[in-house]
C-alpha positions as CSV (number, residue, x, y, z in Angstrom):
1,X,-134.5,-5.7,-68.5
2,X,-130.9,-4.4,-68.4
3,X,-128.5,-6.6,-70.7
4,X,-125.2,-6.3,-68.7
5,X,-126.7,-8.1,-65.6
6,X,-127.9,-10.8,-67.9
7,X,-124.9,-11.6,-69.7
8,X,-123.2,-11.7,-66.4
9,X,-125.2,-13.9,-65.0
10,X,-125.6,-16.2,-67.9
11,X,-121.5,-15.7,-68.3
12,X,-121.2,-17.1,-64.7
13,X,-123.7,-19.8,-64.4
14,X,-122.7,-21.4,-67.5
15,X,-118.8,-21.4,-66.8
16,X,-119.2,-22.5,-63.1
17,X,-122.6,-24.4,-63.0
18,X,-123.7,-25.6,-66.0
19,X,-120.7,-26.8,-67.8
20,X,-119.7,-29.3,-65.3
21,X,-122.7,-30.7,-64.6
22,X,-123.9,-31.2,-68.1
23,X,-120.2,-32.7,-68.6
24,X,-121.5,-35.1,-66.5
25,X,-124.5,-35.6,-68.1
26,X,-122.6,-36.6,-71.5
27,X,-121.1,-39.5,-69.2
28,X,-124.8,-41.4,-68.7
29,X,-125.5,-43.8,-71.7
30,X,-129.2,-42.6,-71.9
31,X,-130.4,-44.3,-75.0
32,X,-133.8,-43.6,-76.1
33,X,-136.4,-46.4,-75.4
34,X,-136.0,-47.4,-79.2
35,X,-132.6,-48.3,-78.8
36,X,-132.2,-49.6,-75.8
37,X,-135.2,-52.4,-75.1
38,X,-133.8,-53.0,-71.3
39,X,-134.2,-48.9,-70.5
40,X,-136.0,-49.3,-67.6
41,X,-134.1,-52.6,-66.2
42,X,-130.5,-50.9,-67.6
43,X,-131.8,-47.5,-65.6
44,X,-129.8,-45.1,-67.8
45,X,-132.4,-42.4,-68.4
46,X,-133.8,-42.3,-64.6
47,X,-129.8,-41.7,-63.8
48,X,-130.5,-39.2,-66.3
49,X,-133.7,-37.5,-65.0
50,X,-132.1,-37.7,-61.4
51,X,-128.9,-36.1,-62.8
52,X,-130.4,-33.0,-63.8
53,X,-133.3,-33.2,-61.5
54,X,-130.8,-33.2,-58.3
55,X,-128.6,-29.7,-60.1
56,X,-132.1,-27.8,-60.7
57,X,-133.0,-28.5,-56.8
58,X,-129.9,-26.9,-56.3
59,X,-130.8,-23.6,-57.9
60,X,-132.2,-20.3,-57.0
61,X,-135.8,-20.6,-58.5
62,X,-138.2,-19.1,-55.4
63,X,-141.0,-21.5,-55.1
64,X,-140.0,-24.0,-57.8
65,X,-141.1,-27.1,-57.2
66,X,-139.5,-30.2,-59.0
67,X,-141.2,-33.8,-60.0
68,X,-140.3,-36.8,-61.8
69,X,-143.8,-38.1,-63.6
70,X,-143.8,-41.9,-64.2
71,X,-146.7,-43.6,-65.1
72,X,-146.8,-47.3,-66.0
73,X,-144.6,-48.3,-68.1
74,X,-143.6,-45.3,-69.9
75,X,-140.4,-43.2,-69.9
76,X,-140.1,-40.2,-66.7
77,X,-140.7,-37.0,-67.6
78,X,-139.3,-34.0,-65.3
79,X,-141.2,-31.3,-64.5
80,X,-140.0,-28.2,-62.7
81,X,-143.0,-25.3,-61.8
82,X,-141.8,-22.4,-61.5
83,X,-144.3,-19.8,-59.8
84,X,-144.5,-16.2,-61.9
85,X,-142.4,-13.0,-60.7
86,X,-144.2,-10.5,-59.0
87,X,-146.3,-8.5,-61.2
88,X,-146.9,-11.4,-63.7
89,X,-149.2,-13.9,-62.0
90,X,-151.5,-13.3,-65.0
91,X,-149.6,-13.8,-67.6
92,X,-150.4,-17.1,-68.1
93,X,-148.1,-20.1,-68.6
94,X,-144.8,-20.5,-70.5
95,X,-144.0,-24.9,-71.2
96,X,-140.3,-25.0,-72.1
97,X,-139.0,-27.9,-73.4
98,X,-136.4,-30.3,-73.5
99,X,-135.0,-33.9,-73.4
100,X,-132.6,-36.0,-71.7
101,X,-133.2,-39.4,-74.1
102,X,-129.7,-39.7,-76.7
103,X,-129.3,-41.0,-79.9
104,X,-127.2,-44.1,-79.9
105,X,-123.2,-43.8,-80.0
106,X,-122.3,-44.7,-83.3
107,X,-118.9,-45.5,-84.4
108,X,-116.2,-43.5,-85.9
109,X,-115.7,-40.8,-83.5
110,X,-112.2,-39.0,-84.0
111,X,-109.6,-39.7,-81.9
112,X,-109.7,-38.4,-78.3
113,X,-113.5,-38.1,-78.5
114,X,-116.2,-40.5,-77.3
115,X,-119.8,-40.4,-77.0
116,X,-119.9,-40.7,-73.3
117,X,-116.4,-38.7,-72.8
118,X,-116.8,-35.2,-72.2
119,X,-114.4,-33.2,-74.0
120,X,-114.3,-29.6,-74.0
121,X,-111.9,-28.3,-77.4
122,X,-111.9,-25.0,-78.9
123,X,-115.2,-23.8,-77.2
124,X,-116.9,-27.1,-77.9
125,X,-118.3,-29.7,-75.7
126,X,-118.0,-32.7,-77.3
127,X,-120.2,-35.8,-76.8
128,X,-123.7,-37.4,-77.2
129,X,-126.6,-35.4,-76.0
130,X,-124.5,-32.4,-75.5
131,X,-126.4,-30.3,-78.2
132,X,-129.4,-32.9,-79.2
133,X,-130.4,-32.0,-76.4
134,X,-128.6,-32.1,-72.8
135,X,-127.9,-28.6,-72.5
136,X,-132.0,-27.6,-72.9
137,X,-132.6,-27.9,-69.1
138,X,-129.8,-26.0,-68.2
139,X,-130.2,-23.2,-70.4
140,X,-133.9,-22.9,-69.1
141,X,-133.2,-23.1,-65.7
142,X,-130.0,-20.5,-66.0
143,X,-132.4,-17.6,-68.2
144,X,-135.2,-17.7,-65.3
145,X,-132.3,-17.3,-62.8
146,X,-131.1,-14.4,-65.4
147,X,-134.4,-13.0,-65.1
148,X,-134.8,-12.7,-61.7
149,X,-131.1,-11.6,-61.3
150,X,-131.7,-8.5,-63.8
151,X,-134.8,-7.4,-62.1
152,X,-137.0,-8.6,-64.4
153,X,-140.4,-10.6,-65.3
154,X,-141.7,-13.9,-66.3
155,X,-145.1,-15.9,-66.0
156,X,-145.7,-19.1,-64.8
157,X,-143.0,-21.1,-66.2
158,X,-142.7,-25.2,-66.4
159,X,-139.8,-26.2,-67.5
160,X,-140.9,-30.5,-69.1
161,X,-138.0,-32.8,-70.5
162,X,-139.2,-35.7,-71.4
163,X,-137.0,-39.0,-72.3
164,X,-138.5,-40.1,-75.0
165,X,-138.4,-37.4,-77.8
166,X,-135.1,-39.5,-79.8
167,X,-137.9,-42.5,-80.0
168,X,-140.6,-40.2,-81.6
169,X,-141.9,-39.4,-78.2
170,X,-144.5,-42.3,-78.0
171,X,-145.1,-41.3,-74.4
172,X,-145.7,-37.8,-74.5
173,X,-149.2,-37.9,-75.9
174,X,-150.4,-39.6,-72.6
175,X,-148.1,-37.4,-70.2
176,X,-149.6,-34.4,-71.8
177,X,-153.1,-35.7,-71.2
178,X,-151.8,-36.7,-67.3
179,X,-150.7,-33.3,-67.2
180,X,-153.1,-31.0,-68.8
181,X,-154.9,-29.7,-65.6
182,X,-151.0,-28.7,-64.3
183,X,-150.1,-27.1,-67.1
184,X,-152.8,-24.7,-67.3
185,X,-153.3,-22.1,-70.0
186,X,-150.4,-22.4,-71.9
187,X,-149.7,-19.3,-74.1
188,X,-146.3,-19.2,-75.1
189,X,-144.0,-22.4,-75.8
190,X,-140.4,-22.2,-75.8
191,X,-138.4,-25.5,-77.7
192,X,-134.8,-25.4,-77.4
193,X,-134.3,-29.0,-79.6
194,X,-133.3,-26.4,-82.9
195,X,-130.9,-24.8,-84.3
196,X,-129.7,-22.8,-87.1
197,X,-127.3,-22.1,-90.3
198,X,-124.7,-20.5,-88.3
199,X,-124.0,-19.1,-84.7
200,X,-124.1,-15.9,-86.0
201,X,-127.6,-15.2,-85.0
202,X,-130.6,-16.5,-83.5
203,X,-132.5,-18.8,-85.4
204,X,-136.0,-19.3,-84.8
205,X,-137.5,-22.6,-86.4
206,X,-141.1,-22.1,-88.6
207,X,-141.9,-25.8,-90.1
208,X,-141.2,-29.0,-89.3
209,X,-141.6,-32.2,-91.5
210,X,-143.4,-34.8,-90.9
211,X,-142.8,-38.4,-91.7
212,X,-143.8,-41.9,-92.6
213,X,-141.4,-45.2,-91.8
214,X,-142.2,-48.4,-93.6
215,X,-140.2,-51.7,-93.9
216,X,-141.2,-53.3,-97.5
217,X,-140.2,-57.2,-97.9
218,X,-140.4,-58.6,-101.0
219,X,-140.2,-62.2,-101.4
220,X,-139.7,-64.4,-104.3
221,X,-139.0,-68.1,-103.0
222,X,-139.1,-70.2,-100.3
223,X,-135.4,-70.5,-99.9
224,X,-132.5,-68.9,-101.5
225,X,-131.2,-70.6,-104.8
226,X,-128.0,-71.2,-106.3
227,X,-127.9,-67.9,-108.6
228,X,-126.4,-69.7,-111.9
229,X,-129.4,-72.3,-111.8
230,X,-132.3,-69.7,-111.0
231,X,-131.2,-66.3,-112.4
232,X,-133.6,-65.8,-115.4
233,X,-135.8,-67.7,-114.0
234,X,-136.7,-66.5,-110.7
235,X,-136.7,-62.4,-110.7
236,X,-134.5,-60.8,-108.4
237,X,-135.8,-59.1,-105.4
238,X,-134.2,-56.2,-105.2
239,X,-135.0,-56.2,-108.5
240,X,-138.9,-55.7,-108.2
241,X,-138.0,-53.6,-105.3
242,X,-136.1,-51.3,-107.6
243,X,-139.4,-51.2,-109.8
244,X,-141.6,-50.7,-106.4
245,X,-139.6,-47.3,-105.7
246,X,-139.7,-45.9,-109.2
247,X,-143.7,-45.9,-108.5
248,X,-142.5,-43.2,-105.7
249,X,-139.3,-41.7,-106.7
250,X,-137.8,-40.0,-109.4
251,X,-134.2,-41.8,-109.1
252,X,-132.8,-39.4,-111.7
253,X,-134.2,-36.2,-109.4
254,X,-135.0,-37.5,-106.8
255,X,-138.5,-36.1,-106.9
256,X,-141.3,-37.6,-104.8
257,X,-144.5,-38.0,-107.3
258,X,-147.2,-39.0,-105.2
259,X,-149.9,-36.0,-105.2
260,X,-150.3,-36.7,-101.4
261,X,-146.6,-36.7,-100.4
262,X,-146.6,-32.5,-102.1
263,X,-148.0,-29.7,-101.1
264,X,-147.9,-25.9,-102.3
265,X,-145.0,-24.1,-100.4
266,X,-146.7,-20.8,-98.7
267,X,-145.2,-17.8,-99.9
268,X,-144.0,-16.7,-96.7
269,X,-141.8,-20.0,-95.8
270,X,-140.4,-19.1,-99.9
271,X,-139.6,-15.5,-98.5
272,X,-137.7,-16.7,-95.3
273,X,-135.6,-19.1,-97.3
274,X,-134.5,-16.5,-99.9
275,X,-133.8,-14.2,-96.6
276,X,-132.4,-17.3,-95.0
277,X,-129.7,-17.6,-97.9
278,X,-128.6,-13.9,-98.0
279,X,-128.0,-13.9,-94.6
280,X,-125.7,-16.9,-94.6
281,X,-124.8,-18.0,-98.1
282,X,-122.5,-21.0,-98.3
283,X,-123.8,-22.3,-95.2
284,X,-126.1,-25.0,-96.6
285,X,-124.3,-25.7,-99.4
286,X,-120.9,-26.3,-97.3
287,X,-122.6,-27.9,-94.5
288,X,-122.1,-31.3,-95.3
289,X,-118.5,-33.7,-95.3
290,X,-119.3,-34.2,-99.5
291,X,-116.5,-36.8,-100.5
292,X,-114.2,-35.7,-102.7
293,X,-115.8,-34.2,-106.2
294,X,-119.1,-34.9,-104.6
295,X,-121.8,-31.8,-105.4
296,X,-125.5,-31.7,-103.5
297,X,-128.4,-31.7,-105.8
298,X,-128.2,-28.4,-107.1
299,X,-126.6,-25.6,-106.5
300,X,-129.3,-23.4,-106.0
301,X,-129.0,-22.7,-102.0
302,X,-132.6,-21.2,-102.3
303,X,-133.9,-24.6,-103.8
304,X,-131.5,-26.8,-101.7
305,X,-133.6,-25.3,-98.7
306,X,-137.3,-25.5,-99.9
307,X,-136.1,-29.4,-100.2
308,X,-134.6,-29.5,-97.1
309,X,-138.1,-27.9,-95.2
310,X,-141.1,-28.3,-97.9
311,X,-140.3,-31.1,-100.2
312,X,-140.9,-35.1,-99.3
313,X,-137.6,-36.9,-99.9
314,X,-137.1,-40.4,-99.3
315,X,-134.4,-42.1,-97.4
316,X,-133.0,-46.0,-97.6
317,X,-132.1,-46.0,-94.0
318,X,-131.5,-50.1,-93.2
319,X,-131.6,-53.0,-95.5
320,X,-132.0,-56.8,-95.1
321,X,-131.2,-59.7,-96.6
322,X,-127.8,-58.7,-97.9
323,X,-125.1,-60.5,-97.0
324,X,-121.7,-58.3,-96.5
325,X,-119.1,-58.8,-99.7
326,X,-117.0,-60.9,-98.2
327,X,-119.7,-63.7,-97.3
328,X,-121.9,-63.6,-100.3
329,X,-122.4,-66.5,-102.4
330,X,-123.6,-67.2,-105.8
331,X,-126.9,-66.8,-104.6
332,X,-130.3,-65.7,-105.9
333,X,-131.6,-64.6,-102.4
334,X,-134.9,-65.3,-101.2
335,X,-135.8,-62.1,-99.9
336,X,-135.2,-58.5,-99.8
337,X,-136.1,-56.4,-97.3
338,X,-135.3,-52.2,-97.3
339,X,-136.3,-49.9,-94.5
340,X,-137.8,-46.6,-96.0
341,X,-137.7,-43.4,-94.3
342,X,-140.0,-40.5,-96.1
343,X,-140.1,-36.8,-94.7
344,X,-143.2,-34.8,-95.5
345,X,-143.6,-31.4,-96.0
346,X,-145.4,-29.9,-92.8
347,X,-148.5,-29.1,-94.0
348,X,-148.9,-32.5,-95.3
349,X,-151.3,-35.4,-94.3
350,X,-149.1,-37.9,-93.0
351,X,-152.3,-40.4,-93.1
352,X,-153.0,-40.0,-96.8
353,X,-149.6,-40.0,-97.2
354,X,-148.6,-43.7,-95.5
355,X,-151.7,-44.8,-97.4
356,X,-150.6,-43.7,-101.2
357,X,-147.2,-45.7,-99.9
358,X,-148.5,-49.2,-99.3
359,X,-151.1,-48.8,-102.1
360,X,-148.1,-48.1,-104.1
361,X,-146.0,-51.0,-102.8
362,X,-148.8,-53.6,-102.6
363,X,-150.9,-53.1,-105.7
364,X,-149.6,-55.1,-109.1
365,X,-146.5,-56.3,-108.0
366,X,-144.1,-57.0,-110.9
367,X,-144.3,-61.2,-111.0
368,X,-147.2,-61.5,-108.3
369,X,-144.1,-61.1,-105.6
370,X,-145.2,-62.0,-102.2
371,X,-144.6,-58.2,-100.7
372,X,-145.4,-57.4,-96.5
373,X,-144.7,-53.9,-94.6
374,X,-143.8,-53.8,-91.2
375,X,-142.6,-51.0,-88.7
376,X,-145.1,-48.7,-90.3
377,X,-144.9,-45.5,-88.8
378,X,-146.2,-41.9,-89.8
379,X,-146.8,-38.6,-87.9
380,X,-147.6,-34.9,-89.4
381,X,-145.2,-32.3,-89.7
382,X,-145.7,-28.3,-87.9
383,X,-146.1,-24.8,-89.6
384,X,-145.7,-22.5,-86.8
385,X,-148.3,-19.5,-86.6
386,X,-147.5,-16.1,-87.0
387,X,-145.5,-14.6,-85.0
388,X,-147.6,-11.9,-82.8
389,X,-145.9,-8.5,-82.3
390,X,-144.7,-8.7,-78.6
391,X,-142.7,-11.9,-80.1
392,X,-141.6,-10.1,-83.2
393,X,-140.5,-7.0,-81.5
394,X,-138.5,-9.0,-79.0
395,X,-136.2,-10.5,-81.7
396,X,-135.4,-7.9,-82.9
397,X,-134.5,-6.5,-79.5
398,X,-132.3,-9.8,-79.0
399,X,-130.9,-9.6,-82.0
400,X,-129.5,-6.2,-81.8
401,X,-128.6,-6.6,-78.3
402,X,-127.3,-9.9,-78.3
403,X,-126.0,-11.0,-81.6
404,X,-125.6,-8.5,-83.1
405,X,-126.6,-9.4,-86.5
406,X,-130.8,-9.8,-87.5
407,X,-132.3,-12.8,-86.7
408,X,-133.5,-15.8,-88.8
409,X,-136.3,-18.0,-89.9
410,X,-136.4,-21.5,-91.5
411,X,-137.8,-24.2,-92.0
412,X,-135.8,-27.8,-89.9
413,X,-135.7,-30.9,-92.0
414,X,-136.5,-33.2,-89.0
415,X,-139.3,-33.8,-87.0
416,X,-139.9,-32.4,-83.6
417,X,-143.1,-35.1,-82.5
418,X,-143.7,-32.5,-79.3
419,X,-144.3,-29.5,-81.1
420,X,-147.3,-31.0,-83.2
421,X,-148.8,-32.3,-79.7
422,X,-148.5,-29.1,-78.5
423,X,-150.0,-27.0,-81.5
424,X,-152.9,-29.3,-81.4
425,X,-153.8,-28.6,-77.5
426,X,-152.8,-25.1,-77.4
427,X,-153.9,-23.7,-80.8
428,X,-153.6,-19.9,-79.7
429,X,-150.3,-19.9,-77.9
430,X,-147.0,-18.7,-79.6
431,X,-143.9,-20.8,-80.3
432,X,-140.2,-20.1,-80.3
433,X,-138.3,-22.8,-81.4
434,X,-134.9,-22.7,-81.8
435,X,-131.5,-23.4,-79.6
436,X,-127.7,-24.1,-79.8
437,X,-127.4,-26.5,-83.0
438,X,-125.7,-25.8,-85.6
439,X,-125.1,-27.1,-89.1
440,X,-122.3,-28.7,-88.1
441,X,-122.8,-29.6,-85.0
442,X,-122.9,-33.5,-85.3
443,X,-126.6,-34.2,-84.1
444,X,-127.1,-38.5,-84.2
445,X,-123.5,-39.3,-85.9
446,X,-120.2,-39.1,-85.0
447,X,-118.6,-36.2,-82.6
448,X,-121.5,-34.4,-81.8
449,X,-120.9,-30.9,-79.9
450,X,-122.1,-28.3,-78.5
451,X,-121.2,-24.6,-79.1
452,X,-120.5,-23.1,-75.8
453,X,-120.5,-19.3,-76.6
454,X,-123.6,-19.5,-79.1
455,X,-126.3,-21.8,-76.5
456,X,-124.8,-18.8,-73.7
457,X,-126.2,-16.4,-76.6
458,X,-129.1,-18.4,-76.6
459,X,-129.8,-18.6,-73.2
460,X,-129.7,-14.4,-72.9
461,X,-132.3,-14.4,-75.6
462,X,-134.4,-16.7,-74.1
463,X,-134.0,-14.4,-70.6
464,X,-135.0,-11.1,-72.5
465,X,-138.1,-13.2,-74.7
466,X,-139.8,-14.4,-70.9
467,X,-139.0,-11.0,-69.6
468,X,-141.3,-9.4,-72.9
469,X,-144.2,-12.2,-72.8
470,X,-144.5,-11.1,-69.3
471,X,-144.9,-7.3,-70.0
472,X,-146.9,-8.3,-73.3
């Protein structure tokens, strides 16, 4: 498939199609279902579904045909079918994937910018869902029209964006099992929810974690006490929560030491990393707004990585029970409660893991503390498969033609719930999973945006990788 006629068209549709309407995407406060308990009262993510629904209709994809899914109770999902070039009818069927569900606004974007203001600055569209992930359906939409446009080939593609994926996709599992007869014989998924460490090059995603959510309480009275009278008396909460962690964590490293939270790191995900660092060093190190004097955990890029993709970590991500400064008393508190957020490495059990958690929570508490968990939550991580030679030899192709620089492989810190669904069904297909993000492109916090020129890049890649699964 001739590269000029692709870039052209990707050029075009992106400057006069795409951009506007996804501006206008960035304008609908979609909120995931987790943030946003009135979703299907508030209507927000149907405006959503609609939005992008009605500018795909609009396109030149012969015999595409376009659905919103809705079953009871649960969040749409869009599906566009797009029927295989001529030539390719038995190629099977390519699923690519996206969503239209956002993260919630956050404060502290810089002046000018807004989560639901579209601003384009510098070559950036700024705004939530921009890059995380707005721009996925577009991108798929505009490489099949490359396709066709530069005389080439694809299979059966279907095109799914769910609204759901920022909640942990709760829905999809039962939309897949709706859908399965639709689908077909998937052989060759294409996520565009990823990213990279630059926008030098296209970055393909191998692992993701996995993860396990728990809210631990621990409770030490019946009402809070006046601290000069109780303290010594009564332990502190936070206290034997402290003491409750240690079981887990390493405060001094950091280091996760339940057995079923670690796993050995295969030798090929250690070999991408080292290749991942030579081909951008600084990036990981430098990725992050480090307050003054600030340094990561070590300054090893190579280990910084392997922590990032194969280690568990643990995050404090909410607390309760704590008053703000400014309001707190001389009080021993009744209660603490601390919302603990774990990623697993991918090959992990999330299962085993979640249960080596409350056992260590639970069991012996320091002072016979009354302790309860709540919002329990875990899911297992992904280890892509091999990548089979058509796909290999068509990233290379990409990257010389395209990028101009090789192409890389790592490992994403998150969690990507769809692409362990989709392993699990469709064991012998390939994956590429990668897409427009960058390391600093903002994904969940403040002044997220999008890099224009790099997801155009992507997009021509994605064109010329159909076009070879095709001809495979």
């Amino acid at each position: 498939m001739e590269q000029i006629s692709v870039h052209e068209t990707v050029s075009r549709l992106w400057r006069e199609e795409v951009l506007p309407s996804l501006s206008d995407l960035v304008r609908i406060p979609a909120l995931s279902q987790a943030f946003d308990a009135q979703w299907a009262t508030n209507g927000h993510l149907d405006a959503a579904v609609e939005h992008v629904r009605g500018w795909i209709a609009g396109r030149n994809l012969p015999g595409a045909t376009l659905d919103v899914v809705r079953l009871d109770g649960l969040s749409p999902v869009l599906l566009v079918d797009v029927p295989a070039s001529p030539g390719a009818e038995d190629a099977d069927t390519v699923l690519l994937y996206g969503h239209l569900d956002k993260q919630p606004p956050v404060g502290g974007w810089s002046e000018g910018l807004g989560p639901w203001t579209p601003v384009i600055r510098d070559g950036r569209l700024y705004g939530r869902g921009s890059a995380d992930d707005g721009y996925s359906g577009y991108a798929a939409v505009t490489a099949l029209e490359a396709v066709h446009a530069a005389g080439g080939q694809h299979a059966r593609a279907v095109i799914l964006l769910e609204t759901g994926e920022e909640s942990g996709s709760p829905d999809l599992p039962r939309y897949l099992e709706h859908l399965e007869e639709r689908l077909g014989r998937v052989s060759f998924v294409v996520c565009l929810d990823s990213g990279g460490n630059d926008y030098e090059r296209l970055w393909q995603t191998t692992s993701l974690r996995g993860l396990v959510q728990v809210h631990v309480t621990v409770r030490v009275l019946e009402s809070a006490q006046h601290s000069g009278l109780a303290s010594g008396i009564v332990p502190s909460s936070f206290r034997i929560l402290r003491r409750l962690l240690d079981r887990i964590e390493d405060a001094e490293t950091g280091q996760i030491t339940l057995a079923e939270m670690n796993v050995d790191i295969p030798a090929n995900r250690r070999a991408e990393v080292e290749a991942a660092v030579r081909s951008a060093p600084g990036a990981i190190a430098s990725t992050f707004p480090l307050v003054a004097g600030m340094r990561p955990v070590t300054e090893d890029e190579e280990e910084l990585l392997l922590n990032n993709g194969w280690r568990p970590t643990l995050s404090v991500i909410g607390a309760a029970g704590l008053p703000e400064p400014a309001n707190a008393g001389n009080v021993l508190r009744d209660a603490t409660t601390l919302a603990l957020s774990f990623r697993l490495p991918p090959t992990a059990d999330s299962a085993a893991a979640l249960a080596a958690v409350e056992k260590a929570l639970t069991t012996d508490v320091p002072y016979s503390a009354q302790v309860t968990l709540s919002g329990v939550e875990h899911a297992d991580g992904w280890n892509a498969p091999e990548s089979a030679p058509w796909l290999s030899a068509a990233l290379e192709k990409v990257s010389d033609e395209i990028f101009a620089a090789p192409s890389g492989s790592i490992g994403l810190g998150g969690s990507i719930p769809f692409m362990v669904q989709l392993a699990r069904k469709y064991p012998e297909a390939q994956f590429l999973v990668t897409g427009a993000l960058g390391p600093d492109s903002n994904a969940h916090v403040p002044d997220e945006w999008l890099h224009l020129d790099h997801a155009g890049r992507v997009t021509e890649a994605v064109a010329h990788i159909l076009d070879a699964h095709a001809r495979r």
